[in-house]
Backbone as XML, in Angstrom:
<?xml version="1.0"?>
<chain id="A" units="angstrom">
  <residue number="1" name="UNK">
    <atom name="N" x="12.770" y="3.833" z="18.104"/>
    <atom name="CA" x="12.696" y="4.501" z="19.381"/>
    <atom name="C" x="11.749" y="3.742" z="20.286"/>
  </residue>
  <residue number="2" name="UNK">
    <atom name="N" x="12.662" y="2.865" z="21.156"/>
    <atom name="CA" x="11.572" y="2.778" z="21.967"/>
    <atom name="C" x="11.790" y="3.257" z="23.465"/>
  </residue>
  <residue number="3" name="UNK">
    <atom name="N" x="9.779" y="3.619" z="23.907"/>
    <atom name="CA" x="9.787" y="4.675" z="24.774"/>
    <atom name="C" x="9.199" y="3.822" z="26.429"/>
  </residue>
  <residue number="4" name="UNK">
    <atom name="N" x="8.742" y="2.655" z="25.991"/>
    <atom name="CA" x="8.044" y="1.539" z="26.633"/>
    <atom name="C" x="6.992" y="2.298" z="27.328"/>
  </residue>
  <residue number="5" name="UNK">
    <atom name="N" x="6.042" y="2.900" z="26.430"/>
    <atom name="CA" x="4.930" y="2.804" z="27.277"/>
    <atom name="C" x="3.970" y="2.109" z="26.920"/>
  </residue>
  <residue number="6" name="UNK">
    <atom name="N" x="3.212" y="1.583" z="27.896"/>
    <atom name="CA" x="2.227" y="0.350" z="27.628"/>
    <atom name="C" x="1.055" y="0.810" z="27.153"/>
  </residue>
  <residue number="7" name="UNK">
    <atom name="N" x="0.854" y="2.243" z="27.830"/>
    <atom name="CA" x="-0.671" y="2.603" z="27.145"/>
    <atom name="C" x="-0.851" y="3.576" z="26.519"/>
  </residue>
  <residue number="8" name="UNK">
    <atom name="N" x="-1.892" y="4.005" z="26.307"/>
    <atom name="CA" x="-1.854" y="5.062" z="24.938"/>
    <atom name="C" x="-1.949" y="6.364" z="26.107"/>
  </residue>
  <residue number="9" name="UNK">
    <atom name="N" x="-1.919" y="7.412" z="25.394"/>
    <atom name="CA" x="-2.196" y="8.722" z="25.774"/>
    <atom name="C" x="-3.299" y="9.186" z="26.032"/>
  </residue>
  <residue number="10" name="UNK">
    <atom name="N" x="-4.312" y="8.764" z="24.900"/>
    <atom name="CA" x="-5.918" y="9.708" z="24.946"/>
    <atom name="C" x="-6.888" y="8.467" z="25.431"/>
  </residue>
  <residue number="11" name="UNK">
    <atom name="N" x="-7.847" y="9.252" z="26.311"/>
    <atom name="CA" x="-8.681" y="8.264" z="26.807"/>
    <atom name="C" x="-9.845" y="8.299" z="25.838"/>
  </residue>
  <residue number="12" name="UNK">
    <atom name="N" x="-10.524" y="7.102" z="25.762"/>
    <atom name="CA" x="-11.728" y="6.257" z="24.857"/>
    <atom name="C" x="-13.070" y="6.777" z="25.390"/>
  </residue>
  <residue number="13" name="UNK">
    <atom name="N" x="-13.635" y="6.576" z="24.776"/>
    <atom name="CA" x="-15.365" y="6.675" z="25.477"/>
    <atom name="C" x="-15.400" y="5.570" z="26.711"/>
  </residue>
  <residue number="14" name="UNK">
    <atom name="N" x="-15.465" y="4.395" z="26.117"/>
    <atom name="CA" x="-15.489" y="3.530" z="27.272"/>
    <atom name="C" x="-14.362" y="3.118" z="27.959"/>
  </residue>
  <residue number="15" name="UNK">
    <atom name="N" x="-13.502" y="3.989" z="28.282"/>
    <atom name="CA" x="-12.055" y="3.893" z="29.074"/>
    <atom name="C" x="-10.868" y="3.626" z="28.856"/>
  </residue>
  <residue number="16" name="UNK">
    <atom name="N" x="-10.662" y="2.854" z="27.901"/>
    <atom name="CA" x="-9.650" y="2.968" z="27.298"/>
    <atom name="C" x="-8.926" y="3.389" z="26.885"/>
  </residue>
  <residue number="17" name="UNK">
    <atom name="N" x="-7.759" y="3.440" z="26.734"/>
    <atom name="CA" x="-6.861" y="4.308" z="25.748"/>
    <atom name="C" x="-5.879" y="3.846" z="24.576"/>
  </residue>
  <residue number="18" name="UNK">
    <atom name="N" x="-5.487" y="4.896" z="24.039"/>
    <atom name="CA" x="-5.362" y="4.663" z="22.408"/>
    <atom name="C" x="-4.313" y="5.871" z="22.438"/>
  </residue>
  <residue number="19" name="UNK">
    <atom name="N" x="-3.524" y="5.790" z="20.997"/>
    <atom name="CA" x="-2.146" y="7.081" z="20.557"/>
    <atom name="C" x="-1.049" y="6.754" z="21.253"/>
  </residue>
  <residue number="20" name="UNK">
    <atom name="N" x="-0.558" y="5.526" z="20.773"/>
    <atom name="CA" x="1.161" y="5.529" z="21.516"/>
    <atom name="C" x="1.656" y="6.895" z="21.255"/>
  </residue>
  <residue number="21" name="UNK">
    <atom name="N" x="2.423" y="7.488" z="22.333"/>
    <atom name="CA" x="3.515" y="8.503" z="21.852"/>
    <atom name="C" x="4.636" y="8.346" z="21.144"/>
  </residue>
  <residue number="22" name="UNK">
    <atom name="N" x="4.924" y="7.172" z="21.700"/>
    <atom name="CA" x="5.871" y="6.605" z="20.620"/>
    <atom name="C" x="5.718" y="7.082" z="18.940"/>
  </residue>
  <residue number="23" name="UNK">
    <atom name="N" x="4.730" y="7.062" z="17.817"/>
    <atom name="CA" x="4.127" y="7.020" z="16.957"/>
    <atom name="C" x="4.103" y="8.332" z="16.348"/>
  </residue>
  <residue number="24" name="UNK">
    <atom name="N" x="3.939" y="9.023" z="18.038"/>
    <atom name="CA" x="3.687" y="10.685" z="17.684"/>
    <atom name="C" x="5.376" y="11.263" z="17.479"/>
  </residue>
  <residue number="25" name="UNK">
    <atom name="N" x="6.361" y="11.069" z="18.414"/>
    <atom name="CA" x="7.362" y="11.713" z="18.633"/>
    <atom name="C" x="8.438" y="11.178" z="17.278"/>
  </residue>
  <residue number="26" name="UNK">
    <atom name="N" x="7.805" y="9.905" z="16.556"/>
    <atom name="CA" x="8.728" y="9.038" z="15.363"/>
    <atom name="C" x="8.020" y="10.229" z="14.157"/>
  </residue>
  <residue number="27" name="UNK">
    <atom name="N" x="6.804" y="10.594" z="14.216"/>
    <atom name="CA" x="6.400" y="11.564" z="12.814"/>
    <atom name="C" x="7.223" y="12.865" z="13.322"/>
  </residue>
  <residue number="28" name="UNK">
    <atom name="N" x="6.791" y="13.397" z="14.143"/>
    <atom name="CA" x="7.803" y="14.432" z="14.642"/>
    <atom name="C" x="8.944" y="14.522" z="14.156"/>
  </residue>
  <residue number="29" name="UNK">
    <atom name="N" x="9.792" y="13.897" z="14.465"/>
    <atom name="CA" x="11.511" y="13.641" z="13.983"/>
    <atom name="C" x="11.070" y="13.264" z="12.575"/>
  </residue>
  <residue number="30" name="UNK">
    <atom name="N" x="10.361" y="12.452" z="11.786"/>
    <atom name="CA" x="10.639" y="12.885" z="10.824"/>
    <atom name="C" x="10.609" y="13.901" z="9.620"/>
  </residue>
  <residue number="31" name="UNK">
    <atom name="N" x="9.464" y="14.443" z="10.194"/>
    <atom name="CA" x="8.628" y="15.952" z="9.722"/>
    <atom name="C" x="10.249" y="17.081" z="10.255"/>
  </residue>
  <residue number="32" name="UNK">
    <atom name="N" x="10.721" y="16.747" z="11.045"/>
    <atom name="CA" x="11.880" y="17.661" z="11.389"/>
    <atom name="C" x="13.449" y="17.765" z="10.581"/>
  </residue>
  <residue number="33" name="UNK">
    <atom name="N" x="13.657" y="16.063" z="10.689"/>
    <atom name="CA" x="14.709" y="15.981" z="9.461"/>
    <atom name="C" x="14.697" y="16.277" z="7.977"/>
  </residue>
  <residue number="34" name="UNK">
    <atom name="N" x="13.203" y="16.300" z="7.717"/>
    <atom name="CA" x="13.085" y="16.448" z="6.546"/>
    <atom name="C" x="12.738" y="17.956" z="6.252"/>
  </residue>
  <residue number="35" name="UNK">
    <atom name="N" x="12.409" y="18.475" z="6.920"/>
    <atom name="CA" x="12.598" y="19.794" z="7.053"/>
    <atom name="C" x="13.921" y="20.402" z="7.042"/>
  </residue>
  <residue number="36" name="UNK">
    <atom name="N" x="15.068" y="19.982" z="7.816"/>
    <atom name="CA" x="16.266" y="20.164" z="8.294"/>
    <atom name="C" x="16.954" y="20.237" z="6.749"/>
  </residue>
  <residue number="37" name="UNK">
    <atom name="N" x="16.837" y="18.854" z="6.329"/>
    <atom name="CA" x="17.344" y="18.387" z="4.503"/>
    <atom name="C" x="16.740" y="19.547" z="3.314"/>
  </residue>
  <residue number="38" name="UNK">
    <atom name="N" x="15.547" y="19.809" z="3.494"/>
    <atom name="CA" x="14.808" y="20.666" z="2.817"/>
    <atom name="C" x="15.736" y="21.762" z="2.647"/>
  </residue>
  <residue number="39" name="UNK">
    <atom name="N" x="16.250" y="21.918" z="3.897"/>
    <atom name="CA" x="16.475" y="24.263" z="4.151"/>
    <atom name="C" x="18.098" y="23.404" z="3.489"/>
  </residue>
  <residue number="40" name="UNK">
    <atom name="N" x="18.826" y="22.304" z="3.445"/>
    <atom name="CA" x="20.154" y="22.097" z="3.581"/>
    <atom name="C" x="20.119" y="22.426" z="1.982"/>
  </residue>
  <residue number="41" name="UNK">
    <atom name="N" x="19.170" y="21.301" z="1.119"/>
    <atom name="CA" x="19.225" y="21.164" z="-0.105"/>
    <atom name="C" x="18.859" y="23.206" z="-0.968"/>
  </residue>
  <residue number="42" name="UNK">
    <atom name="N" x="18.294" y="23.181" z="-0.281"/>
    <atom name="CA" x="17.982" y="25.014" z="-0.934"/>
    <atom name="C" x="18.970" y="25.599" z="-0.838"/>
  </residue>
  <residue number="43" name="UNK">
    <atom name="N" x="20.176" y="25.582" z="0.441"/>
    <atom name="CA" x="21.271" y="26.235" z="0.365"/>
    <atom name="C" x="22.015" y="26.208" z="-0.716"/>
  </residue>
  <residue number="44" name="UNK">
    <atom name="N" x="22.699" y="25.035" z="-1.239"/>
    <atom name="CA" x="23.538" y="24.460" z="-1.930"/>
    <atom name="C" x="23.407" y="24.886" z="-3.288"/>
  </residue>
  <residue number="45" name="UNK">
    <atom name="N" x="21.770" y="25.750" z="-3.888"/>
    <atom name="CA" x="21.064" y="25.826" z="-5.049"/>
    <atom name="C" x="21.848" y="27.195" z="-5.549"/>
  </residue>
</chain>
């Protein structure tokens, strides 16, 4: 997934920033599919 953003989300002490979203929204989806597979595989039991 790419989202092209150049900078991070959260700002630094000394200004900067840091936390692609990118990074955040890729655990997301996968914390979700695997959740999704989870409830699929229990059905089938």
């Amino acid at each position: 997934l790419a989202l092209k953003f150049e900078k991070g989300l959260l700002p630094a002490e000394d200004g900067s920033r840091h936390g692609l979203p990118s990074l955040a929204l890729c655990a997301f989806l996968l914390t979700h599919i695997l959740t999704q597979l989870r409830e699929m595989t229990e059905e089938w039991e």
